[in-house]
N, C-alpha and C positions, 0 to 999 in steps of 0.2 A: 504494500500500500504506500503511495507514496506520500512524502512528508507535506504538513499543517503547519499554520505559524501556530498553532494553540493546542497543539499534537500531546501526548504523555506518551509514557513509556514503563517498563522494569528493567530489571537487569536480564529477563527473559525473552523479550519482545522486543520488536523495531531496535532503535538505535542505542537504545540501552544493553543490548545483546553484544554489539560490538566491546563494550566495556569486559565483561566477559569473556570472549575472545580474545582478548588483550591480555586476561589474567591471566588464560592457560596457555598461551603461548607462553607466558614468562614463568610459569610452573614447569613447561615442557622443556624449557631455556636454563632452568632449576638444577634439570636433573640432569643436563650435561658433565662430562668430565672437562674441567679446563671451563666451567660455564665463566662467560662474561656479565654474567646479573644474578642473583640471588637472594628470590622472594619465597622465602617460607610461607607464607600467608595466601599466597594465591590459587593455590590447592584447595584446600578445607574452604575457601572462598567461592570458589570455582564448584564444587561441590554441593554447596549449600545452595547455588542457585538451580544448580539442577537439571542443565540442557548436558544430555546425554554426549550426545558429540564432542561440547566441549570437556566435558567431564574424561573422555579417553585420550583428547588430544593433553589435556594436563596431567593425565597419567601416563604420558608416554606411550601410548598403543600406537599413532598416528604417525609416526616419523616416516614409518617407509609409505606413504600412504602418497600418491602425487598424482598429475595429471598433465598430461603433455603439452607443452605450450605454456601452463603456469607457472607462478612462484612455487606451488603446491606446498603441504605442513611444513617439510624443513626449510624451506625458504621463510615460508612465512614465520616460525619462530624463531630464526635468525635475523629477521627482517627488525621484530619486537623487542628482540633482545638487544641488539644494536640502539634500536632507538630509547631504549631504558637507560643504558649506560650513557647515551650522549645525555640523556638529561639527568640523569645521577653526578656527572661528569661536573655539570653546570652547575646545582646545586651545591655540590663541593667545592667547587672555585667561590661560587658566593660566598659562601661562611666564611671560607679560610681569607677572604679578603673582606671580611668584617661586618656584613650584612648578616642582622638579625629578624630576620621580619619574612617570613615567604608565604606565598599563594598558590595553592592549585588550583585551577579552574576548571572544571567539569572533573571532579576527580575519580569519579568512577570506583573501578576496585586496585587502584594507586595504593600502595601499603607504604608509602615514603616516610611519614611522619612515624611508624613501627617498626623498619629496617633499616634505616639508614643513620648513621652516626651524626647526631649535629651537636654544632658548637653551641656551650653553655650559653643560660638567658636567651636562647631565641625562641621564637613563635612560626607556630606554621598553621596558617588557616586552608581550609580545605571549601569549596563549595561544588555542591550537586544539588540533585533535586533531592528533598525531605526525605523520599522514600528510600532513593538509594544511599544516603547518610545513614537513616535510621537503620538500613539492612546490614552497612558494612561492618558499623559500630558494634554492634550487637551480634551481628555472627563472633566477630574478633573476641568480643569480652569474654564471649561463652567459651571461646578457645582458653581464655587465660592471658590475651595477648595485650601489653601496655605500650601505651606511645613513648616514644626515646627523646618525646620535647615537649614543650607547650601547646599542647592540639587542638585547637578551636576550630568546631563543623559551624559550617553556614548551610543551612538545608534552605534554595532558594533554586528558579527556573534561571538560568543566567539572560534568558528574552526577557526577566523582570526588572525590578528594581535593584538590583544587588549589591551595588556600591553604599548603600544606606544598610543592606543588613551587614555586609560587613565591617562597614564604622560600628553599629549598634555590636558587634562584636568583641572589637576593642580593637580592628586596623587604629596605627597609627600613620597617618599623612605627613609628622614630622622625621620617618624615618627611612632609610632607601628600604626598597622592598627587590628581592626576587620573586617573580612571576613566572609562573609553569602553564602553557595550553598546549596541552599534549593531547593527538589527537582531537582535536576539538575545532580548527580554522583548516577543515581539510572538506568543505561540503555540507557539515552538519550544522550547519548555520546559516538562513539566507545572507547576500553580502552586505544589506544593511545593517543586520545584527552583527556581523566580524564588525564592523567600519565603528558602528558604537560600543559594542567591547572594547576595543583599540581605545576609539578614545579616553572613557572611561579612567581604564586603565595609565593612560598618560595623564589624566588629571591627577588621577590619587597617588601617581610615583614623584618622591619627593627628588632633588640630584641625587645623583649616582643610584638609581631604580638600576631593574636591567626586566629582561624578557625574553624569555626562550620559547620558540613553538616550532611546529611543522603547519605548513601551509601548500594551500594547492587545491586539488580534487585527487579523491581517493578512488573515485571512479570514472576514471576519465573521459574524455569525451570523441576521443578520436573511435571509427572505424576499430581497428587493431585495439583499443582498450574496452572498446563494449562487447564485443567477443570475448575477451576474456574475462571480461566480469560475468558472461553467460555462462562461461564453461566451466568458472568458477562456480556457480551459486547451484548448475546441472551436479557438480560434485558434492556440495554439502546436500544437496537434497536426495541422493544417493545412499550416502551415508545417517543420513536421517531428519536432516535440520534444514528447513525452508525460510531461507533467510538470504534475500538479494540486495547486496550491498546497495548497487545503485538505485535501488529506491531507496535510500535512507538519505538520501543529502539530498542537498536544494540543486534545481538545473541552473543555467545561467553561468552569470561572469561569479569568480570569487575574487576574495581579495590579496594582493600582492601583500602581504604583511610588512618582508623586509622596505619595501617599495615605504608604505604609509608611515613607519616608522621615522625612516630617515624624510622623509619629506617633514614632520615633525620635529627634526633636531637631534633623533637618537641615533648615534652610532650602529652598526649593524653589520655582522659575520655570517655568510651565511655557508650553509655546504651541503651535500646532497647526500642520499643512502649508500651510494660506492663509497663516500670518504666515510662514512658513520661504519661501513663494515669493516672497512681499512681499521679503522680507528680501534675497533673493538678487537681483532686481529682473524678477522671471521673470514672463510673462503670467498672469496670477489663473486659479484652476482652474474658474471658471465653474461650470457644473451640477454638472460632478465634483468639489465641492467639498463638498458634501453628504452623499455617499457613497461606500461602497465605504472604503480606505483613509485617504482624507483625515479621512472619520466617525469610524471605529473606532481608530484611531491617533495616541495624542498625544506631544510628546514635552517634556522635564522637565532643566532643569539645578540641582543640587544642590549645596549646600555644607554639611559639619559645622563646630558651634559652635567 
């Protein structure tokens, strides 16, 4: 079904699904030898929501599992786990250079503020919608699981008001902030909502803010990427799960992030999935490097003046 400006969701359904798949690639990414990310939580998370498929793909059954012409499982939890570490990466450069203050936005089942080491005295606010807050929170506590910083949920639809629930939070405006939208300015947004996220966001980043994302479309628009997003979604429904990516994102133009930034005054790094694999020390994407996601998908780290 294709997307609503006034649409919901779960972590089972539509575009909240994707959140999920996210997890169990980085559970599948887990149980590498030599893994480049490692998320304890995303298993028993993964689990708790309950879509079969992804439930074997975070148990590892799915690795040899592919499809000719695709990224297919191992790609794609190469693909995920890459893009963890580049933003774990980031997060870590933040702290160690003195930012206390972070944001994830659309945080989905992101276990950051539970796995990841941060430097004393910081805060890391997290925002989703109510539901999937209340479901992450609460699967985690029932595990025993405690946050490794100051963790404040904002349960809010980011198409609302949300700069307001987050001040009523305790954001502060007088401090730089790291900002995370991962997965998030890739489609599952029309582009007027990216354009005032964006801004938003530069309002409330005090100097030396910074912002890391991936941007682009996930499902791209050429010929050669809707084929594959067909014979993509022919395979999950195979295997059991009816879930077609490109209905899940807005049609149209999206927006250039690195582009809106610097036209704003913020410095801007950007690199694409071959240097994210490079980076991680992961096998080069080979043919799939040209297409499909790795084409259409770039992603941009940011700092204000």
């Amino acid at each position: 079904m294709a997307r609503a400006d006034d649409d919901s969701w779960d972590l089972a359904n539509s575009v909240g699904a994707t959140a999920t798949m996210v997890a169990a690639a980085r559970a599948a990414a887990s149980r590498r030898r030599g893994a480049v990310v490692w998320d304890p939580f995303a298993e028993p998370l993964v689990r708790a929501v309950g879509l079969d498929l992804f439930v074997r793909l975070a148990a590892g059954e799915l690795d040899d599992v592919d499809a000719a012409g695709n990224l297919g499982f191992p790609r794609m939890i190469d693909t995920f786990a890459a893009r963890a570490k580049y933003f774990d990466d980031y997060f870590a450069e933040a702290g160690s250079m003195g930012v206390q203050q972070f944001v994830i936005l659309a945080s989905g089942l992101d276990c950051r503020p539970y796995r990841l080491p941060w430097p004393g005295h910081c805060r890391v606010f997290e925002i989703d919608q109510p539901e999937v807050i209340e479901f992450k929170t609460s699967t985690l506590r029932a595990l025993g699981a405690n946050a490794t910083v100051d963790h404040r949920t904002v349960g809010i639809d980011l198409r609302d008001e949300w700069p307001a629930a987050l001040l009523a939070a305790g954001f502060d405006t007088d401090q730089p902030t790291a900002w995370l939208a991962e997965g998030l300015l890739i489609g599952f947004l029309p582009q007027e909502a990216e354009i005032r996220l964006l801004d938003n966001v530069i309002a409330l980043s005090d100097s030396g803010s910074r912002l890391a994302a991936d941007y682009g479309q996930v499902a791209g628009r050429s010929p050669a990427d809707q084929d594959q997003a067909r014979r993509m979604t022919d395979l999950w429904r195979e295997l059991g799960l009816d879930l077609d990516i490109a209905d899940l994102t807005y049609p149209g133009e999206h927006t250039d992030v690195a582009a809106h930034l610097w036209a704003n005054r913020w410095n801007t790094i950007t690199s694409d999935l071959t240097e994210l694999f490079s980076a991680a020390g992961l096998a080069p994407l080979g043919d799939a490097g040209v297409s499909g996601p790795a084409k259409s998908i770039g992603f941009v780290q940011a700092s204000s003046g």
